[in-house]
PDBQT receptor file of N, H, CA, C and O in Angstrom, charges set to zero:
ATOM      1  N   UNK A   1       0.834  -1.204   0.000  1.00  0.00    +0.000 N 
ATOM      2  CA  UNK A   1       0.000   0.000   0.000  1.00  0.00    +0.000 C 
ATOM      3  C   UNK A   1       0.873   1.261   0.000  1.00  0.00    +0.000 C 
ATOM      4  O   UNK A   1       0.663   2.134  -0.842  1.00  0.00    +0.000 OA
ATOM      5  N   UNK A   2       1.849   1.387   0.919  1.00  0.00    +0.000 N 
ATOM      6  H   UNK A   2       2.019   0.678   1.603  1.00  0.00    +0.000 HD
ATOM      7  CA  UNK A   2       2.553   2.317   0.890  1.00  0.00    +0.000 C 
ATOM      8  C   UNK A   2       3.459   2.922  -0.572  1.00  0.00    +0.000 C 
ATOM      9  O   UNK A   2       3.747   4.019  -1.049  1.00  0.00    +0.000 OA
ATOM     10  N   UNK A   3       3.692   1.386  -0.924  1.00  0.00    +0.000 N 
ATOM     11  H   UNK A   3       3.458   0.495  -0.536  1.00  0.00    +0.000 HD
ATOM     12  CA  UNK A   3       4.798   1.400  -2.599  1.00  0.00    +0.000 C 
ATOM     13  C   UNK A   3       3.677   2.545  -3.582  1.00  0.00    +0.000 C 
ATOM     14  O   UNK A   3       3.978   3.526  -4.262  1.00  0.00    +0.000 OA
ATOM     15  N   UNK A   4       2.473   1.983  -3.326  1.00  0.00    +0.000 N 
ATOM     16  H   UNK A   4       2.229   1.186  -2.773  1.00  0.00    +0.000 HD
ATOM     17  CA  UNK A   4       1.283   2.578  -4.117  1.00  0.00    +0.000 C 
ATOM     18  C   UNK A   4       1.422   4.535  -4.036  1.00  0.00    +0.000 C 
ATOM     19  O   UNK A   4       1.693   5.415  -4.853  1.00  0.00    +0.000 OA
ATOM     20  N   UNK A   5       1.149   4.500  -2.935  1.00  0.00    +0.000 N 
ATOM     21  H   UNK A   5       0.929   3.785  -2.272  1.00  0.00    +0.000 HD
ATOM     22  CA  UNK A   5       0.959   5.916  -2.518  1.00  0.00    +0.000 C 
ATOM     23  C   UNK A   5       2.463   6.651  -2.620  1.00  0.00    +0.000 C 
ATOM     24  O   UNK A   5       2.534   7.879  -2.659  1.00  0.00    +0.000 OA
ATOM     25  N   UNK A   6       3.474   5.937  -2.654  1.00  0.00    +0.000 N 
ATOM     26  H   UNK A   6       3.417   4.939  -2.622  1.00  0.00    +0.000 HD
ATOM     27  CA  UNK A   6       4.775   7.045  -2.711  1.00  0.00    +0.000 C 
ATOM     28  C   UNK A   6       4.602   7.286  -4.015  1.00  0.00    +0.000 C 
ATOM     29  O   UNK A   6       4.530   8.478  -4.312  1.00  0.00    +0.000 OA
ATOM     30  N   UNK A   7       4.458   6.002  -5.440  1.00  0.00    +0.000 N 
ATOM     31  H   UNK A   7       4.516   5.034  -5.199  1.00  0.00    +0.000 HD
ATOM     32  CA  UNK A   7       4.513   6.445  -6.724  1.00  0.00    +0.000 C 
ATOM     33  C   UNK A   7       3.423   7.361  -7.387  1.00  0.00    +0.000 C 
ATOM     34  O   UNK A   7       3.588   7.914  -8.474  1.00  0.00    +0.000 OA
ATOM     35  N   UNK A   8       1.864   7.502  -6.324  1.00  0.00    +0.000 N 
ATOM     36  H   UNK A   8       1.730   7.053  -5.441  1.00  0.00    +0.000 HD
ATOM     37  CA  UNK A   8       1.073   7.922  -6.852  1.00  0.00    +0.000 C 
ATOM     38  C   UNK A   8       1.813   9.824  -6.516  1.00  0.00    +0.000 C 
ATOM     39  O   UNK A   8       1.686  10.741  -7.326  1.00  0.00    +0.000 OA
ATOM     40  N   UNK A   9       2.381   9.916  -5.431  1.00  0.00    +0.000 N 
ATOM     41  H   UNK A   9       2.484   9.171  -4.772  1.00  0.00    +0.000 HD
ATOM     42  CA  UNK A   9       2.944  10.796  -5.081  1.00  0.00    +0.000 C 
ATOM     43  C   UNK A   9       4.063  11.399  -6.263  1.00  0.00    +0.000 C 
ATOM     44  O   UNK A   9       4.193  12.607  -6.457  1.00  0.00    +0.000 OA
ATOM     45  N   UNK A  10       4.657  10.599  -6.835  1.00  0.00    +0.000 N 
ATOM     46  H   UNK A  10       4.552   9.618  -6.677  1.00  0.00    +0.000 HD
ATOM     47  CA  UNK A  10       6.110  10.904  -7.144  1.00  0.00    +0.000 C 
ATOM     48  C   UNK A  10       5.378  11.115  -8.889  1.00  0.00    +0.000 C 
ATOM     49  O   UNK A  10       6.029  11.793  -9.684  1.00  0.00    +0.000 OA
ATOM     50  N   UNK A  11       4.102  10.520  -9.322  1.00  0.00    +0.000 N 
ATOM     51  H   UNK A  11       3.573   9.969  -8.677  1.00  0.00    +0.000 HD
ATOM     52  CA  UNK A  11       3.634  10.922 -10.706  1.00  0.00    +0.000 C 
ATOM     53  C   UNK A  11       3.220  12.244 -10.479  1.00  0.00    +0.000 C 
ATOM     54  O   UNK A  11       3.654  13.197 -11.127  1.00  0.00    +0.000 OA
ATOM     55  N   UNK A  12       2.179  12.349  -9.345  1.00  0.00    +0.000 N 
ATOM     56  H   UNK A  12       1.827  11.575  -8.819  1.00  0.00    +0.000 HD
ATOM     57  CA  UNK A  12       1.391  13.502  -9.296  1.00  0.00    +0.000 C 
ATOM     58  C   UNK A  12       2.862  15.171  -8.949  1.00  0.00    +0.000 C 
ATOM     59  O   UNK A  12       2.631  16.380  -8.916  1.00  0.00    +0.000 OA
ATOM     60  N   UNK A  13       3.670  14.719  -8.840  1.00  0.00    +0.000 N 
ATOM     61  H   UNK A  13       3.858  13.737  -8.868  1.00  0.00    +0.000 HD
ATOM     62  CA  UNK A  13       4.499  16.074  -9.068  1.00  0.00    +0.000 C 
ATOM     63  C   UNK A  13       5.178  16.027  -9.857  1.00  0.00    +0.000 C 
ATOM     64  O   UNK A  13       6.162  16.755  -9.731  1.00  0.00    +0.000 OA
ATOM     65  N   UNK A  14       5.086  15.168 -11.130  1.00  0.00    +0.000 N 
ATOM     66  H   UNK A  14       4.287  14.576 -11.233  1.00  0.00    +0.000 HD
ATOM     67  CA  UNK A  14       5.922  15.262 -12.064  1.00  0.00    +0.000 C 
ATOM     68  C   UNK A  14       4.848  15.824 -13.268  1.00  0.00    +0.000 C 
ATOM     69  O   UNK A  14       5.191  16.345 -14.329  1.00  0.00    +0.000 OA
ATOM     70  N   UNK A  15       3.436  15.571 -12.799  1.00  0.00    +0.000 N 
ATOM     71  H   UNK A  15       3.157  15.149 -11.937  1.00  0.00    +0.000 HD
ATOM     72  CA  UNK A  15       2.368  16.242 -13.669  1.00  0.00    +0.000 C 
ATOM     73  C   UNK A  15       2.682  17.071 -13.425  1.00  0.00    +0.000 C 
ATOM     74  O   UNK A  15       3.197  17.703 -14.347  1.00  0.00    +0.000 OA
ATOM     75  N   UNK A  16       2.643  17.855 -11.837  1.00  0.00    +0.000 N 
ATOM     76  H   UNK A  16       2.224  17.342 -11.087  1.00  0.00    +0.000 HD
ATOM     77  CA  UNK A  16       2.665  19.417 -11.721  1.00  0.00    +0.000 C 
ATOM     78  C   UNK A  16       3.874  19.969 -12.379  1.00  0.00    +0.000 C 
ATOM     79  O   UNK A  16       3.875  21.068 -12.934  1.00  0.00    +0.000 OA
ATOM     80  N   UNK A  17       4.881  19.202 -12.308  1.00  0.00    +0.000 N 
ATOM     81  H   UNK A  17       4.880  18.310 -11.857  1.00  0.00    +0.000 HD
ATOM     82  CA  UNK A  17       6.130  19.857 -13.426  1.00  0.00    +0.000 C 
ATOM     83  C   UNK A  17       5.718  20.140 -14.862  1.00  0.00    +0.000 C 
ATOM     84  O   UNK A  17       5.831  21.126 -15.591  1.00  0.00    +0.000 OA
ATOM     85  N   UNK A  18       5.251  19.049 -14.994  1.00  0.00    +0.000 N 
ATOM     86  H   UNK A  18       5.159  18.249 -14.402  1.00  0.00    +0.000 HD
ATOM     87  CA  UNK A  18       5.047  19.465 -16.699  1.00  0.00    +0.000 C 
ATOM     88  C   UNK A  18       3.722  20.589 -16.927  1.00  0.00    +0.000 C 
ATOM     89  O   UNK A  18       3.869  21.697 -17.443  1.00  0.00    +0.000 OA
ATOM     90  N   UNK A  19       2.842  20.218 -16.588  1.00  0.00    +0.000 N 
ATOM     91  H   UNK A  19       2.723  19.318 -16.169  1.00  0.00    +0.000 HD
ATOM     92  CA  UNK A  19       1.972  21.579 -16.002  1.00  0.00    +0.000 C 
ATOM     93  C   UNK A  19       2.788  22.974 -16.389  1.00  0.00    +0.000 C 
ATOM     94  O   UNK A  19       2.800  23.652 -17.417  1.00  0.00    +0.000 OA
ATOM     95  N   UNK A  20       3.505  23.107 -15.036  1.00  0.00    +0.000 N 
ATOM     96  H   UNK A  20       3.495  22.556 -14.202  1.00  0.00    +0.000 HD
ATOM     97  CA  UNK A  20       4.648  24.097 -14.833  1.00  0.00    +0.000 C 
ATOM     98  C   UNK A  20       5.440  25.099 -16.060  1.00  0.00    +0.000 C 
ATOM     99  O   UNK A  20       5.695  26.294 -16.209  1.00  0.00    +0.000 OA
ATOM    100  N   UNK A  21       5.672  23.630 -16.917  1.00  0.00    +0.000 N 
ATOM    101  H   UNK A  21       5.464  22.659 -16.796  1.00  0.00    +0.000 HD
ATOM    102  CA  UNK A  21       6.344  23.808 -17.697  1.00  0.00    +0.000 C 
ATOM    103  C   UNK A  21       6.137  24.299 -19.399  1.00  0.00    +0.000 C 
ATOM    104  O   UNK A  21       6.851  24.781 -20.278  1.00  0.00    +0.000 OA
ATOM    105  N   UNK A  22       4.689  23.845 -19.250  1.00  0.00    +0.000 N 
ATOM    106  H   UNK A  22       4.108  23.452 -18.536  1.00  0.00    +0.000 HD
ATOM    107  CA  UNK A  22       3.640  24.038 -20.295  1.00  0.00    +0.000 C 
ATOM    108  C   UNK A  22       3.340  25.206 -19.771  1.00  0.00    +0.000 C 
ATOM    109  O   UNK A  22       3.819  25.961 -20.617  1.00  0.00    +0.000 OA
ATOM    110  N   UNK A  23       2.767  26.035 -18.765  1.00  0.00    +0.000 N 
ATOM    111  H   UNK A  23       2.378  25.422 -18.078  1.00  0.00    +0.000 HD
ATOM    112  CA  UNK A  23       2.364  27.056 -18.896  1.00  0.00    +0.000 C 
ATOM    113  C   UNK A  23       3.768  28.068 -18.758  1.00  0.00    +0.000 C 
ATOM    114  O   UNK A  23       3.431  29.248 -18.854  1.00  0.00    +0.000 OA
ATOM    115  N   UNK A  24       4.830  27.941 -18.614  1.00  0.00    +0.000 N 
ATOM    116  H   UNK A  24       5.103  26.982 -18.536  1.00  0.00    +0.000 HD
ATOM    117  CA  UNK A  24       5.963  29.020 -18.782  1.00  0.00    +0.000 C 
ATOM    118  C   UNK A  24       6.101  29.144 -20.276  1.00  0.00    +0.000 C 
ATOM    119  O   UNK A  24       6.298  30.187 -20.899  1.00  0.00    +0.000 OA
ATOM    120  N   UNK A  25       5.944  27.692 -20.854  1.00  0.00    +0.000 N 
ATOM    121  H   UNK A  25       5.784  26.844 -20.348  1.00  0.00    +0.000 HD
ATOM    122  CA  UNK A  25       6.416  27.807 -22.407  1.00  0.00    +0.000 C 
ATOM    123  C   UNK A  25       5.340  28.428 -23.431  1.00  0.00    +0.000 C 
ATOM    124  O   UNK A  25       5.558  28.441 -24.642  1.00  0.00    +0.000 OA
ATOM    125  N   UNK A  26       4.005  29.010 -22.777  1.00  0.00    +0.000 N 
ATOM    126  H   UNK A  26       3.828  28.999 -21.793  1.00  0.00    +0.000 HD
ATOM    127  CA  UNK A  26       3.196  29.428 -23.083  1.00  0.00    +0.000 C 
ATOM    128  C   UNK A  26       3.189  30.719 -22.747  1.00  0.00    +0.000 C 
ATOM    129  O   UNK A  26       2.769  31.386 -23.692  1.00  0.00    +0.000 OA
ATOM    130  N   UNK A  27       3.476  31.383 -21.791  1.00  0.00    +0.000 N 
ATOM    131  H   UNK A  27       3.817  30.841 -21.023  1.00  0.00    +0.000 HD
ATOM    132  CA  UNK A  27       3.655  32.587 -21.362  1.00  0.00    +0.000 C 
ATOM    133  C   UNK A  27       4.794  33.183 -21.893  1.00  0.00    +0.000 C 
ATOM    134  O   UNK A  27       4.829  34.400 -21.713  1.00  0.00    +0.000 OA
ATOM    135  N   UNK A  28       5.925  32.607 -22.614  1.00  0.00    +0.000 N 
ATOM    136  H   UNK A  28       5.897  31.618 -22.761  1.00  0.00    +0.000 HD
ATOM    137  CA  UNK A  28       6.857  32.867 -23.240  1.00  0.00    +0.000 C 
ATOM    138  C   UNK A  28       6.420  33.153 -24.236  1.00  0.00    +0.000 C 
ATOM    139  O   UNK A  28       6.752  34.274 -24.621  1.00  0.00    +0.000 OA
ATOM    140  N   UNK A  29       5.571  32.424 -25.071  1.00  0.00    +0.000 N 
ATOM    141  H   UNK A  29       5.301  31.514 -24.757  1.00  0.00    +0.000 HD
ATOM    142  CA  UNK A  29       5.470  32.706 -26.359  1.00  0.00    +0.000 C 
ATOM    143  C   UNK A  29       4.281  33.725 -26.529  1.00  0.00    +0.000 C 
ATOM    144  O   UNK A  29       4.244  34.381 -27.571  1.00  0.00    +0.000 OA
ATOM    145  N   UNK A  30       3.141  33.929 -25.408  1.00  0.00    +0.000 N 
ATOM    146  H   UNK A  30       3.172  33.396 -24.563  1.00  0.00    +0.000 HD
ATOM    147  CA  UNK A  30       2.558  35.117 -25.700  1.00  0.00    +0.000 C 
ATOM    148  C   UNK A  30       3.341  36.856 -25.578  1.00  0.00    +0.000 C 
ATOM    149  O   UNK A  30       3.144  37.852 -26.274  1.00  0.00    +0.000 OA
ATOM    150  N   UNK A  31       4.404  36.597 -24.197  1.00  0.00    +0.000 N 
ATOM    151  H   UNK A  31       4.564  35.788 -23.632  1.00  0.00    +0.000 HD
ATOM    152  CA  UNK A  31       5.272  37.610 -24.359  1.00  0.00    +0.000 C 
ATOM    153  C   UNK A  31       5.817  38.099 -25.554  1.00  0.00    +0.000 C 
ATOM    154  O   UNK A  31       5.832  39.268 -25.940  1.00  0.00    +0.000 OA
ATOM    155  N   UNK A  32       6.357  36.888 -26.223  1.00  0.00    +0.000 N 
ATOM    156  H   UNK A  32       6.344  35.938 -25.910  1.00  0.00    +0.000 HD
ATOM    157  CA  UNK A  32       7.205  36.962 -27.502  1.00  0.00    +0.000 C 
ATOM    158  C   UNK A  32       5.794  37.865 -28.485  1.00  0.00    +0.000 C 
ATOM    159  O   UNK A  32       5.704  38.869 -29.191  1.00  0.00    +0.000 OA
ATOM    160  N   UNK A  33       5.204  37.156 -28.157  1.00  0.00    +0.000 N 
ATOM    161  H   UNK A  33       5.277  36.340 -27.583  1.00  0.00    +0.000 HD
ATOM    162  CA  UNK A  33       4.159  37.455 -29.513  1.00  0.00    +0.000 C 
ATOM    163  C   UNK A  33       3.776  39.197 -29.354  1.00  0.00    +0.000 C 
ATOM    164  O   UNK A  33       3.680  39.938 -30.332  1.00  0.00    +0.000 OA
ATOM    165  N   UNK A  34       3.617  39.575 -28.142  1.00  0.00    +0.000 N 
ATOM    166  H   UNK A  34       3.695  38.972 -27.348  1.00  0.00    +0.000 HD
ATOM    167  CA  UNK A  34       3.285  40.601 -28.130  1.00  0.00    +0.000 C 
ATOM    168  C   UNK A  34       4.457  41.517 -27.719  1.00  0.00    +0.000 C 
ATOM    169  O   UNK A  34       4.154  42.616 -27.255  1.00  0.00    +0.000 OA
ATOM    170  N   UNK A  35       6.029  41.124 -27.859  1.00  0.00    +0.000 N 
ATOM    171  H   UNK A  35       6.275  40.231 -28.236  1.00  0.00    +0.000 HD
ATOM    172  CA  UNK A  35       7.244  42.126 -28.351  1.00  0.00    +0.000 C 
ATOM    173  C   UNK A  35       6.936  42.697 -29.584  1.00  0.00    +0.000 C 
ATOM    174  O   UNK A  35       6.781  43.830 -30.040  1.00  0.00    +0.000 OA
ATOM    175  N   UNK A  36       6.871  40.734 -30.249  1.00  0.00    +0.000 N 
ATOM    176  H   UNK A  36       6.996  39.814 -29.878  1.00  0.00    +0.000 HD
ATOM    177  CA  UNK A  36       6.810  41.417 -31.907  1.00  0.00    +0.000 C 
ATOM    178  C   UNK A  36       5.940  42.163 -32.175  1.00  0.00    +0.000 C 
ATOM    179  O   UNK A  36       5.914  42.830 -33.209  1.00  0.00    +0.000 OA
ATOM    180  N   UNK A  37       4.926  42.179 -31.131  1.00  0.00    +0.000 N 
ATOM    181  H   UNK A  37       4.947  41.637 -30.291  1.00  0.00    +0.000 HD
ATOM    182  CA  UNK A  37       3.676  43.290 -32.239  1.00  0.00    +0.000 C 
ATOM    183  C   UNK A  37       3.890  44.627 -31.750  1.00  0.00    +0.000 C 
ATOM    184  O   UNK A  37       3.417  45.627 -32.292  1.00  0.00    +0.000 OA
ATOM    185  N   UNK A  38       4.860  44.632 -30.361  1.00  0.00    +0.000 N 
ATOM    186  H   UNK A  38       5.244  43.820 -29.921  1.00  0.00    +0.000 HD
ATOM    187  CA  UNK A  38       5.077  46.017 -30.113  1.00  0.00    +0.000 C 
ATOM    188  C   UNK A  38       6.005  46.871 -31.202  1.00  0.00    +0.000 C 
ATOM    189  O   UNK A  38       5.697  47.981 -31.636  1.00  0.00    +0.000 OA
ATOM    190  N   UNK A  39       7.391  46.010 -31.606  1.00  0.00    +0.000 N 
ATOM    191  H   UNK A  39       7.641  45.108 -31.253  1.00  0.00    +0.000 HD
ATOM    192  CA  UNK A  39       8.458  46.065 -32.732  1.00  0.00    +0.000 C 
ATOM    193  C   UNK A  39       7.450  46.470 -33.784  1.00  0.00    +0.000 C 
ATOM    194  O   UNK A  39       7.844  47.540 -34.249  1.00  0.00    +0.000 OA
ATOM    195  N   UNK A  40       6.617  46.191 -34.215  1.00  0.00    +0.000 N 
ATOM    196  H   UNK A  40       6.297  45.322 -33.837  1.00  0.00    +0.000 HD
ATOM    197  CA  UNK A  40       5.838  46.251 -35.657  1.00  0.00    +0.000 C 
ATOM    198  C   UNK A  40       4.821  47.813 -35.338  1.00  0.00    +0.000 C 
ATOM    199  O   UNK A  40       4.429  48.564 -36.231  1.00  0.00    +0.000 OA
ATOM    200  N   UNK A  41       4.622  47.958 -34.176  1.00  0.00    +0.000 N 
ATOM    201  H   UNK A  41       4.941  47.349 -33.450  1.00  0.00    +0.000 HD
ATOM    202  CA  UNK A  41       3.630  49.035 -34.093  1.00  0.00    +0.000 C 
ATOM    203  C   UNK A  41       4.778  50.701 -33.750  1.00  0.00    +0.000 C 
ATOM    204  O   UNK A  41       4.541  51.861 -34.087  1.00  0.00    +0.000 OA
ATOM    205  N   UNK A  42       5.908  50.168 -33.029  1.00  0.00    +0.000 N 
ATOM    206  H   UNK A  42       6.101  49.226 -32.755  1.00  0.00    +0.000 HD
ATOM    207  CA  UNK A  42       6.878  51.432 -33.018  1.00  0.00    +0.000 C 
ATOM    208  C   UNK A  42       7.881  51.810 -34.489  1.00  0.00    +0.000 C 
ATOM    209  O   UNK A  42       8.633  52.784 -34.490  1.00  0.00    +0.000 OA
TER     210      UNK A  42
């Protein structure tokens, strides 16, 4: 039971990593997106 619950443990923060990681790589690219449109509007 215990083996159970450490791995259910050790997936469930590797979701939250990728999570994590998906929304930085998303927030990157709206930043980006809206440099370039600042570059295009100055």
């Amino acid at each position: 039971m215990c083996k159970i619950g450490e791995i259910a443990k050790d997936v469930l923060s590797l979701v939250k990593g990728i999570i994590n990681l998906v929304a930085n790589v998303a927030e990157i690219k709206i930043l980006r997106k809206q440099y370039m449109n600042g570059l295009k509007v100055s």
